[in-house]
C-alpha positions in Angstrom: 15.8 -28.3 46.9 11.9 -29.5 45.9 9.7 -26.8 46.3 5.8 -27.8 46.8 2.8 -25.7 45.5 2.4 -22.6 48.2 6.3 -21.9 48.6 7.6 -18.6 48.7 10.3 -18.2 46.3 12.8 -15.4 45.3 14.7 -14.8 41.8 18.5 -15.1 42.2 19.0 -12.2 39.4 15.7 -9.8 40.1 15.0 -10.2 43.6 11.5 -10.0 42.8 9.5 -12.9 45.0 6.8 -14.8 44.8 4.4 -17.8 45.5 5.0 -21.4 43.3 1.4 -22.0 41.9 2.2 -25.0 39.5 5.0 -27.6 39.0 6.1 -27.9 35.4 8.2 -30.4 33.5 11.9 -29.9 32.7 12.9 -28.7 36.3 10.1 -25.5 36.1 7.6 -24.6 38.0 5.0 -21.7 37.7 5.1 -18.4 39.9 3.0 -16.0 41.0 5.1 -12.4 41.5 4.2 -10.5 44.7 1.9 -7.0 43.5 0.7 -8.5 40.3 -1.4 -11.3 38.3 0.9 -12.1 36.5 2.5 -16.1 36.6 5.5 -16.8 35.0 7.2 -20.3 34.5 10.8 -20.1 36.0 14.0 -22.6 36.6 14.2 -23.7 39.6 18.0 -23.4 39.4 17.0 -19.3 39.1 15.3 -20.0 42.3 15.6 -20.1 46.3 13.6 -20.0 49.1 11.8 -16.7 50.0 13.3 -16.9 53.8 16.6 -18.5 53.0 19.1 -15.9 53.2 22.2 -16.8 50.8 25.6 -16.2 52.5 27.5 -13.4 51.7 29.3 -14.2 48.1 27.5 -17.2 47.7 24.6 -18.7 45.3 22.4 -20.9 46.5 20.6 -22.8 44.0 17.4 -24.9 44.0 18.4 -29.2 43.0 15.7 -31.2 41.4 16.1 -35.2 42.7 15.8 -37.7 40.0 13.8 -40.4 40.1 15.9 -43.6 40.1 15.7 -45.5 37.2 15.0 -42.6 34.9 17.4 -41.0 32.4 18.7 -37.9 33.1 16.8 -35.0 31.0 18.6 -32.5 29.7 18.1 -28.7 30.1 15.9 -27.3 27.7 16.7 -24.1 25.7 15.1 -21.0 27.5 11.4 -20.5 25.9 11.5 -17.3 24.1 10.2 -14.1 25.9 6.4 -14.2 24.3 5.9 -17.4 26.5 7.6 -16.6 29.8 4.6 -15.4 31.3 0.6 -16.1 31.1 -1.8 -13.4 31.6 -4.6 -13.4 34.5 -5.7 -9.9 33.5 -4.9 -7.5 31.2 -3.8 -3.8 31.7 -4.4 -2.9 28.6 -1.9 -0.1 26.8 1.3 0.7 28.9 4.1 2.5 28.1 7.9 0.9 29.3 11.3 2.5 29.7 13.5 -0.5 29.7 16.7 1.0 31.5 20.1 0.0 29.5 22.6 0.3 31.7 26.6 1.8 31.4 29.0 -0.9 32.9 29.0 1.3 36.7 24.9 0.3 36.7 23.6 3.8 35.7 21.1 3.5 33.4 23.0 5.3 30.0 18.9 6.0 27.8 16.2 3.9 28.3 14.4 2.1 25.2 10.7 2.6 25.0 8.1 0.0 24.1 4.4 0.5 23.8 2.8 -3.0 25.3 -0.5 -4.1 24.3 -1.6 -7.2 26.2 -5.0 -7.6 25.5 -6.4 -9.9 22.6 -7.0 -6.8 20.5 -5.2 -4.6 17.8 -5.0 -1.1 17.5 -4.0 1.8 15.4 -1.6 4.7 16.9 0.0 7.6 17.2 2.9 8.3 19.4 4.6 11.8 19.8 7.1 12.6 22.5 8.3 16.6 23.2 10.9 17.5 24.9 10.7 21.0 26.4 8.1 21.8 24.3 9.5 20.6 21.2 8.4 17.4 19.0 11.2 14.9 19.0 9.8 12.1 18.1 6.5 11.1 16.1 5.8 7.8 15.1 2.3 5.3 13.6 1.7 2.4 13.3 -0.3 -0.9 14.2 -0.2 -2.8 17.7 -1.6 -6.2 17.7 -2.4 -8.2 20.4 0.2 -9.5 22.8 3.0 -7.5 21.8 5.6 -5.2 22.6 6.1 -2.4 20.0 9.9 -0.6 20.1 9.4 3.2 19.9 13.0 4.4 20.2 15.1 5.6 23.0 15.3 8.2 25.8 18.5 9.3 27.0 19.0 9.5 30.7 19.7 13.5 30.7 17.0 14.0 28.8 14.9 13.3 32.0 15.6 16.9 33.1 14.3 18.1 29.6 10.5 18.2 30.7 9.4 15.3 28.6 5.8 14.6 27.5 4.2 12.0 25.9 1.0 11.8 23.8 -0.8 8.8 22.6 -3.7 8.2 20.3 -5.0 4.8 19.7 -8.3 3.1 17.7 -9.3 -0.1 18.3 -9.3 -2.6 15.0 -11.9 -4.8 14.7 -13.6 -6.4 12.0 -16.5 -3.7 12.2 -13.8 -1.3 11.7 -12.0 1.4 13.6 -13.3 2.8 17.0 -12.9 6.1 18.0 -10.0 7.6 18.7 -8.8 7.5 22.9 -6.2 10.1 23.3 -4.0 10.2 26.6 -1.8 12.7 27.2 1.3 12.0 30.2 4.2 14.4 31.6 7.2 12.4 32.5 8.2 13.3 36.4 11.6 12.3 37.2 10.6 11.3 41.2 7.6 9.6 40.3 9.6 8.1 37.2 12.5 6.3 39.3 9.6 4.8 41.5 7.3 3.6 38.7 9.0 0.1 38.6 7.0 -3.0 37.7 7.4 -6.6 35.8 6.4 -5.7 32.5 4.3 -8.1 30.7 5.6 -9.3 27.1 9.3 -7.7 28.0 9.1 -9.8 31.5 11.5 -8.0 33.2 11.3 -4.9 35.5 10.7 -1.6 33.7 9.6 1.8 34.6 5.9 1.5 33.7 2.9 3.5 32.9 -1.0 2.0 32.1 -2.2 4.4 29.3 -5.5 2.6 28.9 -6.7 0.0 30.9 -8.6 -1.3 28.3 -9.7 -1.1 24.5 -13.2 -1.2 24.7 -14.6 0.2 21.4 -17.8 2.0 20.5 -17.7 1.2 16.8 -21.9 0.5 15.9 -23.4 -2.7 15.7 -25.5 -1.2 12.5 -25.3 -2.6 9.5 -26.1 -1.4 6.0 -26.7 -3.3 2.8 -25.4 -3.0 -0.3 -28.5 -0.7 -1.6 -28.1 1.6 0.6 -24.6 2.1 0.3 -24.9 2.5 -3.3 -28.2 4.8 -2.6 -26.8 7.1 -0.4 -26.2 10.6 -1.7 -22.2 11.4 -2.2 -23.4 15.4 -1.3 -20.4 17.8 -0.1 -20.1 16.8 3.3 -20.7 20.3 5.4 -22.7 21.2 2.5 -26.9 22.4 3.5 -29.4 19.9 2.6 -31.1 22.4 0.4 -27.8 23.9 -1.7 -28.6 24.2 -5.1 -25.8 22.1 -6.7 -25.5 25.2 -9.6 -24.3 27.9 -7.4 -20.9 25.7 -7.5 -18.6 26.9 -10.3 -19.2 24.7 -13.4 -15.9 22.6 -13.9 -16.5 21.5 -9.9 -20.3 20.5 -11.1 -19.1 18.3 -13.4 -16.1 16.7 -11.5 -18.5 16.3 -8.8 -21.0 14.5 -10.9 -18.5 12.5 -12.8 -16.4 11.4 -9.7 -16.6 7.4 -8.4 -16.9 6.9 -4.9 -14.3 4.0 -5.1 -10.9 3.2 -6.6 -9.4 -0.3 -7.2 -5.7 -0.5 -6.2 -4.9 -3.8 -7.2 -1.4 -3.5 -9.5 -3.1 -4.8 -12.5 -5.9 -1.9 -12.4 -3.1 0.6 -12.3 -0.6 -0.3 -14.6 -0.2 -2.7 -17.6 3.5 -4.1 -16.9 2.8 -5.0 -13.6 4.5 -8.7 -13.5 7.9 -6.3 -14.1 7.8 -4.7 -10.9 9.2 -5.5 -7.6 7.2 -5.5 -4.5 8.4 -1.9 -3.2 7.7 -0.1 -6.8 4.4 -1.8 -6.8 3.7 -0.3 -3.2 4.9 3.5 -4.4 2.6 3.0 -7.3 -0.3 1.9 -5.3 -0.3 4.7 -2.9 0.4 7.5 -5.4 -2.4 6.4 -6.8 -4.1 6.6 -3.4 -2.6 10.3 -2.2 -4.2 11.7 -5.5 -7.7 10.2 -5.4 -7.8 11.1 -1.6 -6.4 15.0 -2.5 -9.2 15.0 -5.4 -12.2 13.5 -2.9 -11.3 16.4 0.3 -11.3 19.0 -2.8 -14.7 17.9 -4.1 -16.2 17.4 -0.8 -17.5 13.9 -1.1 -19.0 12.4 1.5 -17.2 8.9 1.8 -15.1 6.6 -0.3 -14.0 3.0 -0.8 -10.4 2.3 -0.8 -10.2 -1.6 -2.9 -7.0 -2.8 -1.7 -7.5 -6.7 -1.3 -6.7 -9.0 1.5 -3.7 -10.8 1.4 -1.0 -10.1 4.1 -2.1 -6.6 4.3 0.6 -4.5 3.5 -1.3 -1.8 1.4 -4.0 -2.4 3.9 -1.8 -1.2 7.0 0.1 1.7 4.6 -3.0 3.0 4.1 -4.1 3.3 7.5 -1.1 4.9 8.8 -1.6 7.9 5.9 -5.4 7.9 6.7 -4.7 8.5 10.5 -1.9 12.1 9.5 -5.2 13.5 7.6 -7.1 15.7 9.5 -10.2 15.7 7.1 -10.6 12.0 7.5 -13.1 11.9 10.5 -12.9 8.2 10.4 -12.6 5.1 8.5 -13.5 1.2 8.7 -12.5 -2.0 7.5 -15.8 -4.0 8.2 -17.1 -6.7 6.5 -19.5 -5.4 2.7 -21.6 -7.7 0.8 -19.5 -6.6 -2.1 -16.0 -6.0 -1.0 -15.9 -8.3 1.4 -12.9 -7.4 4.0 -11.0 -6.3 0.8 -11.6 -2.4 1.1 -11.4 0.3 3.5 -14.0 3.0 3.7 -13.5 6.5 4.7 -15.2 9.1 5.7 -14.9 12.9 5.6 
């Protein structure tokens, strides 16, 4: 069966129907699914015709004719999931229960996925309560086009009241945005009707949009490296006036002694660093970290640089998560500094 641009088509497997909007090579063509933007490329051997109406027990299946004279071409290899599909439009942050069914077809838990679909990364926070309770908490870094596996959701634990709370800040190379919280209460009825075609997972899932977009407000505003190095490092909710000997005099010193920067490269920390493995250079790195961070929030400074380098950004990332679990960071940045370059993060308290 040929199919021309305009045909109505339905999936054997999903049911789910659409509109061919593009022949492709290799016995594909493009589809548009019913209720979305989304276009996916699809076999046409996965394929029939939207008013054809298979016979009970039977599959029909869609035949390509070969050209005469041509060599038969062999059935390519599925494309992987990240290239089924093409995006139109984004929506942004969504939330997917992917059902995982018991052989009878009930669904035994569902795994959750946090999809980001838009050309952006972002930092977040996930926390899921049931019945009031925190039972699960997780951090970390979404990047663009991706699917992100939380963890799963047992089917009875639907009837525990669940709740879900998500943080996320944009990533950008001006730094982080501020923080877009939403908060979402998990309603069985409404739940078992939420069903869409998830984008990235392309496959029906129970979904929710969290954020439609990730539109940040970091500043355009740059400073240079004199005024940086200019401004005053005084206690941050301290008054402009404060005389700076009314604080005991151990604090006076420490305060006028501390260095509004630490270097984190291995070799600055540690003289046998070609000895260590990757993991005991990462421990050292962030202990290193915890205690100049404990000894800034005690002091009160105002801001800090965090040197960690560029390179795949492992320390970079670690960082971040342990920045976004401290409540007297108000925020922090990773924007480009005429004398760190992208190589250092900076915080502020």
């Amino acid at each position: 069966m040929l199919f021309s641009i305009g045909t109505r088509v339905r999936f054997l497997h999903s049911k789910d129907e659409g509109v061919v909007t593009g022949l492709l090579d290799n016995g594909m063509v493009n589809v548009r699914l019913d209720g979305s933007d989304f276009e996916i490329p699809a076999f046409i051997d996965d394929l029939i015709r939207a008013e054809s109406q298979p016979v009970s027990g039977a599959v029909i299946k869609a035949k390509i004719i070969q050209v005469p004279d041509e060599p038969k071409k062999l059935r390519p290899d599925r494309p992987p999931i990240e290239s089924q599909y093409t995006i139109l439009k984004s929506l942004g942050i969504q939330l997917a229960f992917d059902p995982v069914l018991r052989p009878d077809g009930q669904a035994e838990k569902y795994r959750m996925y946090l999809i980001n679909d838009t050309r952006y990364e972002a930092l977040f926070t996930f926390e899921l309560r049931l019945n009031g309770q925190v039972s699960m908490r997780q951090n970390g870094k979404l990047t663009q086009v991706t699917a992100y596996l939380l963890g799963d959701l047992l089917f009875d634990q639907l009837n525990d009241n669940p709740t879900v709370e998500l943080d996320c800040w944009r990533i950008t190379t001006q730094g982080t945005g501020s923080r877009m919280n939403k908060p979402l209460r998990i309603k069985p009825k409404q739940f078992f009707k939420n069903i869409r075609t998830a984008p990235i997972l392309n496959r029906p899932v129970h979904l929710y949009r969290l954020f439609d977009n990730l539109k940040s407000d970091i500043g355009t505003a740059q400073e240079d490296l004199k005024t940086y190095t200019m401004r005053s490092v005084r206690p941050a909710h301290a008054p402009v006036d404060m005389d700076i000997h009314e604080q005991m005099p151990h604090e006076v010193v420490e305060f006028a002694e501390f260095i509004p920067e630490i270097d984190l490269h291995i070799e600055k920390l540690t003289s046998n660093a070609h000895k260590l493995g990757n993991a005991e250079i990462l421990r050292i790195q962030l202990s290193h970290f915890d205690a100049y961070l404990d000894k800034a929030i005690r002091l009160g400074v105002e801001r800090v640089y965090i040197i960690h380098g560029v390179g795949k950004g492992r320390l970079r990332d670690a960082i971040a998560s342990r920045l976004l679990q401290m409540p007297a960071v108000k925020t922090f940045r990773n924007e480009y500094h005429p004398r760190y370059g992208y190589g250092a993060t900076e915080v502020v308290f």
